[in-house]
C-alpha positions as CSV (number, residue, x, y, z in Angstrom):
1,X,22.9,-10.2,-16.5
2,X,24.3,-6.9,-16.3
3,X,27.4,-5.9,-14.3
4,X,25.4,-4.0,-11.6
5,X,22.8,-7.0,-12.1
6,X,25.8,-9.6,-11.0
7,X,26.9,-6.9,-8.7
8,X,23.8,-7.0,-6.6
9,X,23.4,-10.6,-6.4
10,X,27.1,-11.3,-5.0
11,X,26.0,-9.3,-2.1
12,X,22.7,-10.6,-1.7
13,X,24.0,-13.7,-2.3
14,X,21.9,-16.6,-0.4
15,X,19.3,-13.9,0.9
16,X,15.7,-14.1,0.0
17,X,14.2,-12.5,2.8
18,X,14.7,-8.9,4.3
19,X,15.7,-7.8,7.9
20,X,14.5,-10.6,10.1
21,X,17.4,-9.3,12.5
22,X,15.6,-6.4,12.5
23,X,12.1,-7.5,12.5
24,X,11.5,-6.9,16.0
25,X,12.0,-2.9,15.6
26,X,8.5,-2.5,13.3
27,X,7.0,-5.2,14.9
28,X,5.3,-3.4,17.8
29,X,3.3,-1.1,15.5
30,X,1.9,-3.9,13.6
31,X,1.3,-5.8,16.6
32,X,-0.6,-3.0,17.9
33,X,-2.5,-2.7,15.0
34,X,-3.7,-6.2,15.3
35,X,-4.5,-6.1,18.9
36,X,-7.7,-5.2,20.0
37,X,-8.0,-2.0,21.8
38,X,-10.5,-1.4,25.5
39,X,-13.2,0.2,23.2
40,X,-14.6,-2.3,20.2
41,X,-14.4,-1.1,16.4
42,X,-17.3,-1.6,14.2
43,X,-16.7,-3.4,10.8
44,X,-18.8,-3.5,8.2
45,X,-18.9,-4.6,4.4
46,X,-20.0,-3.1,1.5
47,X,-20.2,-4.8,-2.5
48,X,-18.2,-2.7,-5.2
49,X,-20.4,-3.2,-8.6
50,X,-22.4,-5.9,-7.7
51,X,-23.9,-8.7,-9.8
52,X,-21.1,-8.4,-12.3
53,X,-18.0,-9.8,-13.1
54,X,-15.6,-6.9,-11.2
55,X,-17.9,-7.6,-8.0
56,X,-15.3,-6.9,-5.1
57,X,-15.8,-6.2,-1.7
58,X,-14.9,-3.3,0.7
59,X,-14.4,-3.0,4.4
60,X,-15.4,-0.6,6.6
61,X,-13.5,-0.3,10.2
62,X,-14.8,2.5,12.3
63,X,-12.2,2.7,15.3
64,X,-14.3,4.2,18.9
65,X,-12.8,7.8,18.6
66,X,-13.1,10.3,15.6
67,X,-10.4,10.6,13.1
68,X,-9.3,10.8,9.5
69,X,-10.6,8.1,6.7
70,X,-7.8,6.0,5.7
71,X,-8.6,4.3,2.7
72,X,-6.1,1.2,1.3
73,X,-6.4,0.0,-2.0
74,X,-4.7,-3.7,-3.2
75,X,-4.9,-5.9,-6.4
76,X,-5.2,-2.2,-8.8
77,X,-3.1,-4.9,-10.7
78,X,-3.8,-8.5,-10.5
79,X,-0.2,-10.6,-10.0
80,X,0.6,-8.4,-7.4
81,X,-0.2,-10.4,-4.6
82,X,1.9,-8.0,-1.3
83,X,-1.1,-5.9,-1.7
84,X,-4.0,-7.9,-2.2
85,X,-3.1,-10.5,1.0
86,X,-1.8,-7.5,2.9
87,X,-5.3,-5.3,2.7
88,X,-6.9,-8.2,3.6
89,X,-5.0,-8.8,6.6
90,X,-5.4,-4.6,7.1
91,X,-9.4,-5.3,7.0
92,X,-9.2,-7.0,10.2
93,X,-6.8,-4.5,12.2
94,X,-8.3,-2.2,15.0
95,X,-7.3,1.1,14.9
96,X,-7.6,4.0,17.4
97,X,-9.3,6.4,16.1
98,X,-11.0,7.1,12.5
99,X,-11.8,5.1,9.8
100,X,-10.2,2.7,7.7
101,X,-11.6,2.1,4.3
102,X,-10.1,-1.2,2.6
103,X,-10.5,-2.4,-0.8
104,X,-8.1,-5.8,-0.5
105,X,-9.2,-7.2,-4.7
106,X,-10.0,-3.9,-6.5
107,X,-9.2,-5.5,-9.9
108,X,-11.0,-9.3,-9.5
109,X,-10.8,-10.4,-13.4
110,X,-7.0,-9.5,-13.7
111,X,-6.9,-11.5,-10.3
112,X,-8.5,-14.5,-11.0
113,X,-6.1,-14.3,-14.2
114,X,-3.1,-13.8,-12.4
115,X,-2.4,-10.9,-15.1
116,X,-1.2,-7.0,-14.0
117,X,-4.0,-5.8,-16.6
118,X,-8.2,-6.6,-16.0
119,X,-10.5,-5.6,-18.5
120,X,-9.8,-2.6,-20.6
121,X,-6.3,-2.3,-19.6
122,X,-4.3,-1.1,-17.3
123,X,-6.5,-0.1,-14.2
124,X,-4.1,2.3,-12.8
125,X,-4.1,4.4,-16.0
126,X,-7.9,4.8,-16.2
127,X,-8.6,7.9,-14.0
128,X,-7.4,11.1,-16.4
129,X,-7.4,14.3,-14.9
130,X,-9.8,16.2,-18.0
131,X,-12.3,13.6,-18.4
132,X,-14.7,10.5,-16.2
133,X,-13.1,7.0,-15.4
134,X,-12.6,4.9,-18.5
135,X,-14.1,1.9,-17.9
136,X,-16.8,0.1,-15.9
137,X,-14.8,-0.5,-13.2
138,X,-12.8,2.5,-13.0
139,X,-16.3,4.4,-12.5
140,X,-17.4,1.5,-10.0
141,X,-14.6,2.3,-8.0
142,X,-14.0,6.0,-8.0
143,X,-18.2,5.9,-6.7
144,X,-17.1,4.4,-4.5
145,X,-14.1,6.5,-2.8
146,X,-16.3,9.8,-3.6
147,X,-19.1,8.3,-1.4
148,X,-15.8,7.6,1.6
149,X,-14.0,10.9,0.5
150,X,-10.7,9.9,1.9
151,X,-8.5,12.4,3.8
152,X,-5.4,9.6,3.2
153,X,-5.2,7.3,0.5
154,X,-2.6,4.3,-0.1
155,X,-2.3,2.4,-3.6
156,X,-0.1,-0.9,-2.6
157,X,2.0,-2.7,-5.9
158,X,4.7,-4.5,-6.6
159,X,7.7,-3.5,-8.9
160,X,10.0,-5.8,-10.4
161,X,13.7,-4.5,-10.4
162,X,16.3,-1.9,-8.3
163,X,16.0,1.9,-9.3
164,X,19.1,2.5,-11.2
165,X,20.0,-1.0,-11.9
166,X,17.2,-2.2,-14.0
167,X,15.6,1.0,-16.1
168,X,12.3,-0.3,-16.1
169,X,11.5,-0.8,-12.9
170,X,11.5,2.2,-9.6
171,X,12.0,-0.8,-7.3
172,X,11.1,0.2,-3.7
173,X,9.9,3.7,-3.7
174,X,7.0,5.6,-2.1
175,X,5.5,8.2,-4.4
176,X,3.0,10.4,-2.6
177,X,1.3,13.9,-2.8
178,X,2.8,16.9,-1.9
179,X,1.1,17.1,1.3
180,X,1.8,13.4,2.1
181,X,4.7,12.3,4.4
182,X,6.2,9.8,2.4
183,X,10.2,11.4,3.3
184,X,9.4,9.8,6.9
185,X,7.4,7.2,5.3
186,X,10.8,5.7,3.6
187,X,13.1,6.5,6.1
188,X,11.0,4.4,8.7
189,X,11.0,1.4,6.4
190,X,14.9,1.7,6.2
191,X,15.4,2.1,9.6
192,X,12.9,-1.2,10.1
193,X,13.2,-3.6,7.8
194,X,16.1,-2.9,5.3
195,X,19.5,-4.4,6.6
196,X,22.6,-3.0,5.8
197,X,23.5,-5.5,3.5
198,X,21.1,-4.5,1.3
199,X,21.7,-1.5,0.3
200,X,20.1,-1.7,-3.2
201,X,16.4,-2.0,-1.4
202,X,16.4,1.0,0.3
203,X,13.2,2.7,-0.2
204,X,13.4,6.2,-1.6
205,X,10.5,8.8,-1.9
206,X,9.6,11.0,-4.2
207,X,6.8,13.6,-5.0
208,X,4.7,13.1,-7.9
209,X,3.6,15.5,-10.4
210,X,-0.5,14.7,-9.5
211,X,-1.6,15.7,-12.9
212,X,-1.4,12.2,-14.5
213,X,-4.0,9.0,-14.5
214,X,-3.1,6.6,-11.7
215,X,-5.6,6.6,-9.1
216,X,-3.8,8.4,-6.5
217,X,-3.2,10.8,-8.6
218,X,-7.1,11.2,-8.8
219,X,-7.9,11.3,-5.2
220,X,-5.2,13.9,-4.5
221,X,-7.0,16.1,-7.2
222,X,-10.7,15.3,-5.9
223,X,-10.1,15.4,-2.1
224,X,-7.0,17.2,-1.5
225,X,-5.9,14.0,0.3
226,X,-2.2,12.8,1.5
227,X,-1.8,10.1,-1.4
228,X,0.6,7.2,-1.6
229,X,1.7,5.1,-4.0
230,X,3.7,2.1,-2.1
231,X,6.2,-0.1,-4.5
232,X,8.2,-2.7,-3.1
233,X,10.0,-5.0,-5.4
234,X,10.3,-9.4,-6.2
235,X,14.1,-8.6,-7.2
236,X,15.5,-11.2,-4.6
237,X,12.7,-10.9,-1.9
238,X,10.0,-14.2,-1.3
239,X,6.7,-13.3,-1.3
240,X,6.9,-13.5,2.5
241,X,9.3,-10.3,3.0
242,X,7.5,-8.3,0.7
243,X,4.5,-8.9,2.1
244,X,6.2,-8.0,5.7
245,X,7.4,-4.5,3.6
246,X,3.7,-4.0,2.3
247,X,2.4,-4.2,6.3
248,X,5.0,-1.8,8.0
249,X,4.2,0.4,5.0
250,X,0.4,-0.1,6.1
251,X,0.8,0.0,9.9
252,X,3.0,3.0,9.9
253,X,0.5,5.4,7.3
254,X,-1.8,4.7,9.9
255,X,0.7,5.8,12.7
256,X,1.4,9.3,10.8
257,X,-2.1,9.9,10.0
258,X,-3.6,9.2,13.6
259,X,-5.1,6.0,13.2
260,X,-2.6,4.0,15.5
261,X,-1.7,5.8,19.0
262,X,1.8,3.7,18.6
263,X,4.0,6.4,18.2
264,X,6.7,4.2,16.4
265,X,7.8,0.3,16.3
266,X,11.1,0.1,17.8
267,X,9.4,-0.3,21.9
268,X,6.4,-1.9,21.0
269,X,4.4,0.8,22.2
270,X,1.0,-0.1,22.1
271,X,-2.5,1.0,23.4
């Protein structure tokens, strides 16, 4: 281990988990987004590519007042699990207004194998900005989200380090459009679910440069939409906190954009 490697672990010595102290200040915008509202929503499922091996399905939630399509996107790469059981979960919320689009196992071979990469690669490098979607699935699933257009879009992973500790790895970060409002985004998460004795998980955000391949950078280009990319990280975290990090991310993009009347998480406020 490195220095900052053995640096890190002293203080997050014994700690697997994040924030349950602080659990209860995020909790009352999930909990409003799993709690049925007066008006019923309307759910309804549709088969990405069906009848071959990257079948995969999507879920449609249509909340009783208009508003913005959300669409959520897990599993782009298959050992990433935070996304994939976190849109599923998402599929069955009831939100206030709009339309959530939710794709909870976009990449099902590289699922099945457990693997980041499907067939043909990497699936988040598949959508170039000069030229069609790569590969079968690519073009299955970018039919798809020009026949939803979404005005929002968020891409959930999983990184594998701490930005400026390991190189590799951008740890817990929210990329997003310009547009997008992924400065309050970060600092919400913080605030939530990051104690102070982890200082090292801090989420930070940054703009991306929406010229390059990854699928949000796509849907930016094509729609014009506020696009996320959502990392959080397995350095020292069970699967259980980052999956509790992957659904404040989800519950609170659906706060900003309008889908959730809770205006925050720290009362609980509700419907």
């Amino acid at each position: 281990m490195t220095r900052w490697e053995v640096l890190v672990t002293d203080i997050l010595a014994g700690t697997t988990v994040v924030g349950r102290e602080n659990a209860s200040a995020g909790a009352g915008l999930v909990a409003a987004a799993r709690r049925p509202g007066g008006e019923p929503v309307r759910t309804e499922t549709e088969t990405i590519l069906p009848g071959t091996r990257h079948e995969t399905p999507l879920y449609v939630v249509d909340a009783p007042k208009a508003g913005p399509t959300v669409m959520v996107t897990g599993g782009i790469h298959g050992d990433e699990p935070n996304g994939i059981e976190v849109a599923r979960e998402a599929a069955s919320w009831y939100p206030d207004a709009g339309r959530l689009v939710v794709i909870p196992e976009a990449n099902r071979v590289a699922i099945e194998n457990g693997r980041r990469d499907g067939v043909g690669g990497d699936l988040n490098r598949q959508f170039p900005p000069d030229r069609p979607p790569e590969t079968e699935l690519a073009r299955g699933l970018w039919t798809t989200i020009e026949r939803h257009a979404p005005d929002v879009f968020l891409d959930l992973h999983r990184s594998l380090g701490i930005y400026g500790v390991h190189p590799r790895y951008v740890g817990q970060a929210i990329f997003h459009s310009p547009s997008a409002r992924g400065e309050e985004l970060a600092a919400y998460l913080n605030e939530v679910a990051i104690p102070w004795y982890m200082p090292f998980h801090r989420f930070t955000a940054a703009t991306s440069m929406m010229g390059g391949p990854l699928l949000f950078h796509a849907v930016d280009r094509e729609f014009g939409a506020d696009a996320y990319l959502f990392e959080t990280t397995a350095f020292l975290l069970d699967q259980e906190a980052k999956n509790e990090l992957t659904r404040h991310a989800v519950a609170k993009v659906l706060s900003l954009h309008g889908l959730l009347e809770a205006a925050d998480g720290r009362g609980g406020v509700g419907r």
